[in-house]
Each structure stands twice: as C-alpha cells, then as structure tokens.
N, C-alpha and C positions, 0 to 999 in steps of 0.2 A: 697516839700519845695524848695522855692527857694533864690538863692544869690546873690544880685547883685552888691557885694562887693569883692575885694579878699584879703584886708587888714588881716584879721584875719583867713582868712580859704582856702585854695586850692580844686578843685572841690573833691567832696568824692570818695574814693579806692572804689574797688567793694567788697574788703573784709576789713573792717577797721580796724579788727586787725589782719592784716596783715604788721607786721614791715618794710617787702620787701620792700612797697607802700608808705611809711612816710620817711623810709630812702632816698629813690630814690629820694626826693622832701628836701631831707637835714636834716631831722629829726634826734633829739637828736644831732646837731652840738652846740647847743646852750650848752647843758646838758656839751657834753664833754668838752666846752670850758670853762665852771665852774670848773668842774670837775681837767681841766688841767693847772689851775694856775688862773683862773680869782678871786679875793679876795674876801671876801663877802662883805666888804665895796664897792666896786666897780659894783658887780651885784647890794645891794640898791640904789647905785649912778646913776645907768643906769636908773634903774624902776623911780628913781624919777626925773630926767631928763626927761623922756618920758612924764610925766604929767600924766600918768593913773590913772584913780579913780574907783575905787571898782564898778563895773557892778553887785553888788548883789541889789542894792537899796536905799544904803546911799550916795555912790558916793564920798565916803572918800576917798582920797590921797593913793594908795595901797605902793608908796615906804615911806611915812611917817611910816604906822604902820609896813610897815617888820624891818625899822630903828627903831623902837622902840622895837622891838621882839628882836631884834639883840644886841640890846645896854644895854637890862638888865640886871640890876645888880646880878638879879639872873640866874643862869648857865642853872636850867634843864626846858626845854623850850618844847613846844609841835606843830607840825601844822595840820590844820585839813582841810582840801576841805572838803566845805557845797554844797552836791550836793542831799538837802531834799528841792527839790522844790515842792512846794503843793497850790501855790496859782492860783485862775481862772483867764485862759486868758496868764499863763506864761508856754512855754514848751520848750524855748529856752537849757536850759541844759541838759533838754532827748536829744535834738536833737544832741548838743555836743556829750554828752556819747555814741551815738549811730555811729554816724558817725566820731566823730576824737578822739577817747579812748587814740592815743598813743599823738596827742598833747597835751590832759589834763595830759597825766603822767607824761606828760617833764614836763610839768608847776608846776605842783604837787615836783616831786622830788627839781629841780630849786630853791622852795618856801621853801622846807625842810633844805636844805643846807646854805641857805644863811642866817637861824637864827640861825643855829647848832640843830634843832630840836631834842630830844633825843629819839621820835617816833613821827608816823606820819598817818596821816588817811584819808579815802575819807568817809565820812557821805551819805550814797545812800538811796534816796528814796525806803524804800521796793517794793513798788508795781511796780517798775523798774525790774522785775526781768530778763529780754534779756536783757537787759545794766548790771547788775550785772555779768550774765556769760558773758559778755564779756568783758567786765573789767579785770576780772578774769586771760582771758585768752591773753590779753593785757601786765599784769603785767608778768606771765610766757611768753612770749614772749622776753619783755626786759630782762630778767631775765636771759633767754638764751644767749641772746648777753653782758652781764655781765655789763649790766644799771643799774640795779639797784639790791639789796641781799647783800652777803657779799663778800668783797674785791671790791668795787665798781669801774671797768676798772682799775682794779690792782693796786687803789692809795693806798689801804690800809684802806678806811674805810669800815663801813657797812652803807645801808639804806634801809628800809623796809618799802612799805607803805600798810596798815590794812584796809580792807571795812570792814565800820561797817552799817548790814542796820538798818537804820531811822527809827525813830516812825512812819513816812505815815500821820503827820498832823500840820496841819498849822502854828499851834502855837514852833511846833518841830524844825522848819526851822529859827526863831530867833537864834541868836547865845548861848544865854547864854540858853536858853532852850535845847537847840543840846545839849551842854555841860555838861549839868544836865543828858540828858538821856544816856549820854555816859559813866557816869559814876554810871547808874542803877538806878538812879531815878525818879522820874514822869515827864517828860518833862514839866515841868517849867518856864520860865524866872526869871531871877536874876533881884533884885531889884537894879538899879543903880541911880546915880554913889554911889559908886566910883568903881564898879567890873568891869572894863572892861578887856575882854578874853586876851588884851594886857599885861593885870597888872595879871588879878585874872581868868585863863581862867582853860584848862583841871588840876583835882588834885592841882587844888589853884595855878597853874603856869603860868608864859606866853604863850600865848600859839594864835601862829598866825592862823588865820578865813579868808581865802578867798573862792569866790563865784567860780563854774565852769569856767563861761565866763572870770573873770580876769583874771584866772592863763593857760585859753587857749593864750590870750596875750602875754602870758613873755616868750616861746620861740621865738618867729617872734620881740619880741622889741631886746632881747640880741643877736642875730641874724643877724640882718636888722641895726639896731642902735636905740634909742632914736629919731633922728631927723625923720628919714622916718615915726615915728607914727607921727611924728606932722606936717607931712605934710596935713592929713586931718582932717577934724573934727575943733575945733572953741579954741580959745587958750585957756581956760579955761578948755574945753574939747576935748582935741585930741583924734584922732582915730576914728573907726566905734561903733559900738555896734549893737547887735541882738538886730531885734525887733519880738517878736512874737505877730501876728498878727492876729485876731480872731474878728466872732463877723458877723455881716453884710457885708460882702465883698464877691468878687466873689472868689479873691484866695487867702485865709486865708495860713498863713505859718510864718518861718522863715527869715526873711529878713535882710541882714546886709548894712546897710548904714552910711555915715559918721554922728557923731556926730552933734548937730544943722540942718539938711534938715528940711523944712518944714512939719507938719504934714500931708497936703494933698498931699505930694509927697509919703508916703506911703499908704495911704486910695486912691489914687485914678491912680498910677501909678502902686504902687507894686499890692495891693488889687484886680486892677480892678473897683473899685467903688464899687458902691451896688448894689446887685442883683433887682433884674423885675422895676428897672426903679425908684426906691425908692430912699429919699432922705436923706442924714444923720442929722440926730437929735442932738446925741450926740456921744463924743469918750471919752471914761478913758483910756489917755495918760500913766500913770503907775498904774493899776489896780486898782480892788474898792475900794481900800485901800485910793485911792486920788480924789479929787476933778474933776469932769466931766469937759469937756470940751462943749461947743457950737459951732453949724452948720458955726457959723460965725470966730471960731478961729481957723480955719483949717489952716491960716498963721504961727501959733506958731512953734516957734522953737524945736526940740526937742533934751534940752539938758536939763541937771538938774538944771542948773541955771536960764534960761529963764521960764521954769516949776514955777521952787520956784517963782519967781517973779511975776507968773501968779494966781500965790494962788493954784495949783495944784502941782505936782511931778510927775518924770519920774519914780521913781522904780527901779522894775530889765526890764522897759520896755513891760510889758505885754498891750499892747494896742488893747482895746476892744469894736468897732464900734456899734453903734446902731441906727437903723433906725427908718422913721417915722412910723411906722405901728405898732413901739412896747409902750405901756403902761408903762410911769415911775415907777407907782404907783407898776405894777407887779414885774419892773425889777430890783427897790430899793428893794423890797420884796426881791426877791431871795436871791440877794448877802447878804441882813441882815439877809437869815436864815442860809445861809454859815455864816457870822461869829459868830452866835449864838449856833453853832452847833460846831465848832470851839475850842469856848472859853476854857480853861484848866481849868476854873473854879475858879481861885486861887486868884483873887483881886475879890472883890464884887460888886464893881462898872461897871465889865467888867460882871459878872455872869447874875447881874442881869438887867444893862441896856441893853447886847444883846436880853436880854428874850423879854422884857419891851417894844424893839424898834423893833422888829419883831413881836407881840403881837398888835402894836398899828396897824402899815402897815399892817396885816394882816384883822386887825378891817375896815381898810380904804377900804383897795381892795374889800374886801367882799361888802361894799356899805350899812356897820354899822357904821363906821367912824361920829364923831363930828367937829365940828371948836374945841373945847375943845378936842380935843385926837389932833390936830395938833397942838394946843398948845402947849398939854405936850408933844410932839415929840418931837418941837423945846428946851424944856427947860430941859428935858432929857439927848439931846444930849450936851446943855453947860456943866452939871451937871458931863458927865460922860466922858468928851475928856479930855485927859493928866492926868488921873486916875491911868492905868494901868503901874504893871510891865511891857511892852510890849507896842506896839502901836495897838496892834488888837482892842481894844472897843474907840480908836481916830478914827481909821479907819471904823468902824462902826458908829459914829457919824458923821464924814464928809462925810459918802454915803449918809445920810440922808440928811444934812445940804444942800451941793449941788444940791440934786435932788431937794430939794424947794426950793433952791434960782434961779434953772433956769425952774423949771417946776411946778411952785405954784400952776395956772391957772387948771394943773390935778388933784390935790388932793382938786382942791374945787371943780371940777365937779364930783368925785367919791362922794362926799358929798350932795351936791346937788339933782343928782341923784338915789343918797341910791340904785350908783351898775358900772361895770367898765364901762365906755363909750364903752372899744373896744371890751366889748364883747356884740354881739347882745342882745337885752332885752329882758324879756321871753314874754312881748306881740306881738311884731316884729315874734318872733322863732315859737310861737303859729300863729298865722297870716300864717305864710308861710306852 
C-alpha cells in the first residue's frame, strides 16, 4: 500500500497499536484539547470551517450533521463509527483500522463528545477479525493512559466506545440498515425520509453515523486548524481522500491524494498503468454502484461534484480500472450477480429486478441473448432505479445502463454471434 499524501496520515508504526508511536507524532493532542476546555460548539465550528464532507459516499457536510446531532432537542443521543465495509473495489478502511487504530479512536472519541453521545460504537466488519483484535487492543491501550473509560483525564466524565461486529454484507453497511442490525434485527434499510439516523437513528434517537476515513480527519483538522485542510483539495472539496485502487493496474493499493487530481494521475502515476502493454477501457470512479467512466475521461476530476456532473459519483472512492481485454458483457455480469446476491430482499422491486437483471446478462454472456432480452434489460432497469429502501437495485440498474450506454456494440455482438466474442469459439478450440 502506498501514500503519496501526508495530509491525513503519517508513515505507519511498525506496531500500530502501539500508543508510544502516535503519541510521539502528537496523538490524542487533539482529544485532550477537547477534553481540556475546547466547547462543543467550537469543536462543530472547526469541523465545519474545515469543509469536510463525509468520505463514506454521500459526501455530506460532516460539521452540518454533528451540528445537528448536537443541537437536538432531544438529550439522549448515540454515535456510531460505520466501519462495515463490504463493497468491491473499497478497502480503504481495513487499511485504516489496520495501520492507524489509535487515530481512528481520537476521531471516534472527538465525535462522541462533541454531541454528548450517551454511548457509543465502532460497527466492524466481522470478517475483519486482526483489525478487530487490534482494536481491541488499541482501546485498552488508551485506556491505560486514561483517554478514554471512566473519569476520562480526570475531568470527571466517563466514555466508552463498544465494537459491535457487523453483519459482513453489503446491504448492512447502509446506515439505517447498520442500525436495525444493531439493535437485533435483520439488517434492513429504513424507509426514508423522514428517518434519518440524525433525527430517528440507534433506539429511535439521534444518533451521529460517521464513516472511518472522516473521523480519521478530525484529529489532524482540530490540531492543525481548519485552514491547513483547506489548503488542499478544491473549495468545495478540501483535503485528500483515500483512494483504493484496484482492478487492471500494475500497483493496485491505497493512495491518498488531494481532492479534485485528475483521474489519470492515479491510474497511470500511482497505478503504474496497465499491465502487459493493455489499454484502459473503462474506470468506476466510485464503484459499481455508479456510472463507468471512458478511455477518454481520464481528465475528470476526482471530486464528488465534478463526478455528479459527469452522470457518474465518487462514493467512498473505490476506483476499479478495466482493461481492454476484458468483456463487458462478463464484467456487468459479475458485479450484477454481486448485487443480486446482496439484495436483503425486502423491497420487490430490488428482489426481483436483481434476479431478472443478472438472469438476462447471464442469457446474453452465454450467447442465448435476443435484441428483445436487451430490450427488457433496458426497461427493467427504468422500471426498477429509485425503487428501493436503499440504493442497491439503483445501483444495479445503472451498472447496466452504463455498460450499454458505452458498450452497446458488445452486447450486439454476444447476440449476433450466439456466444462471447472473447472467448475463443468451439470451432476455432476444436481446430487447434
């Protein structure tokens, strides 16, 4: 993994929960300056000074909702670190948890305090389980030096924060979903509005929802100041962001670069390019969840706004290159039998258009496929986008939409030739 940023992150300890190695580098200066008179009005006032917006995938405003957490009118309040990442192509937060445990606890406790949380949680992907014991052993660490537990640096309060692990899927990683399994029932998604985890979150409370990477942020802003985040990154969007990087590249990793770089400064700087001499095809800028990119917009900017505007989204950043040597027709396949496999089941629309739209591509790939089954691809997918409690079966619609709005010409020749072009043909295979 590598970083070619230092905004967010300092090279990694050799033992990361190792408190010695974060203190040494000014760790928890931040915490105790909360801790030691800084207001809570004043910690929101910084966060939203800074301009950061939520690195999970919405890219909302993070000091608007802690101001919102903070100002409600009702008292018992909750906060929760979402660290159930499960989507392909995203592994930026493993690599957090793994390498800087004690700057996500600052960020964690920081977050807890500054809305009065009355408990407080890190949501851990299960299949995480070396990041969970080390978590673990992160938390009694601070604990030791009396960061966090009861009497917290002798002001007199308590704070406690709870690993709770995660369902381990996809759909679990939505907030109101998280929240439903947190409180033992079938990880779900809430039907909004009007529930949002601000207003109607853990226990029908408020209850503040940040992503790992943002709350890695908020010691280095309270710290550093607000101005120094905005020294890089684009005014809309200051600061860096992780980008995990995967897919057709020679050096797939984590890379933190400022906010707005170009996209071919990471595919062809950080990446390396593409392996054996191959050409890029396509990139999903913020995973299959959004709209592909083309060979040709490797100029795009990579911010959430320039994304939106482009008919595509950055996400939480999971940017997943594809070459020319790979087959749409397969590679839409896949990710629709990821979300089909996914689905919770619980809207119908989502149940059964994933079934439906992985069922037809499968029809296609095989080189069983009609002009009529790409038809009803296409009218399926109107059919069944902005359906769901969730965005999972929009997200399965627009992997489709996009793969034939830039790659039509494939899925007529899977048709035509009744079989995949890239795989050799059994008379070709017979022949040799």
């Amino acid at each position: 993994m590598t970083l070619n940023g230092t905004r967010l992150l300092h090279p990694p300890a050799a033992d990361p929960t190792d408190i010695r190695a974060y203190l040494a580098t000014g760790g928890y200066d931040a915490w105790r300056k909360c801790v030691e008179g800084l207001s809570r009005e004043d910690i929101v006032n910084e966060i939203k000074r800074s301009g950061l917006r939520g690195r999970g995938g919405a890219g909302f405003p993070t000091g608007t909702k802690w101001d919102k957490v903070l100002n409600h009118r009702i008292k018992e309040r909750y906060f929760v670190c979402n660290a159930g990442e499960h989507e392909p192509g995203t592994f930026k937060d493993r690599y957090l948890l793994k390498h800087y445990p004690h700057q996500l606890l600052e960020g964690c406790l920081i977050a807890s305090y500054a809305v009065q949380a009355k408990a407080s949680f890190i949501y851990l992907n299960h299949e995480y389980e070396e990041e969970h014991r080390n978590f673990k052993k992160t938390i009694e660490q601070a604990r030791a030096h009396g960061l966090i537990g009861k009497n917290v640096l002798g002001k007199g309060f308590d704070l406690e924060l709870e690993i709770f692990a995660g369902h381990g899927s996809y759909v679990a990683g939505e907030e109101t979903a998280m929240l439903e399994s947190m409180q033992g029932r079938p990880a779900m998604p809430r039907q909004k509005p009007p529930f949002y985890p601000t207003d109607f979150g853990l226990y029908g409370k408020p209850t503040l929802v940040n992503n790992v990477e943002t709350l890695c942020n908020i010691p280095r802003i309270l710290s550093k100041g607000a101005h120094w985040f905005t020294e890089v990154g684009t005014d809309k969007c200051p600061g860096t962001m992780l980008f995990s990087l995967s897919g057709a590249v020679n050096k797939p990793g984590v890379y933190e670069l400022p906010m707005g770089m170009p996209l071919r400064r990471l595919v062809e700087e950080c990446g390396g390019g593409v392996p054996g001499g191959r050409k890029v095809k396509a990139v999903f800028p913020g995973g299959p969840a959004f709209s592909m990119v083309a060979a040709d917009q490797l100029d795009l900017a990579m911010d959430f706004d320039t994304l939106k505007k482009a008919g595509t989204g950055l996400g939480s950043a999971g940017v997943i290159v594809v070459d020319d040597a790979t087959c749409m027709v397969a590679q839409t396949l896949k990710f629709s039998t990821f979300f089909k496999n996914e689905s919770c089941g619980q809207c119908p629309p989502c149940r059964m258009g994933t079934i439906n739209l992985a069922t037809l591509l499968t029809k296609i790939e095989n080189g069983e496929g009609t002009q009529k089954d790409l038809d009803s691809l296409l009218q399926l997918c109107g059919f069944v986008k902005g359906t769901g409690y969730c965005t999972l079966v929009t997200g399965a619609a627009v992997l489709v939409q996009s793969s034939l709005r830039l790659f039509r010409s494939e899925f007529d020749e899977h048709i035509a030739l009744k079989r995949c072009p890239y795989q050799p043909s059994v008379a070709a295979a017979s022949h040799h």
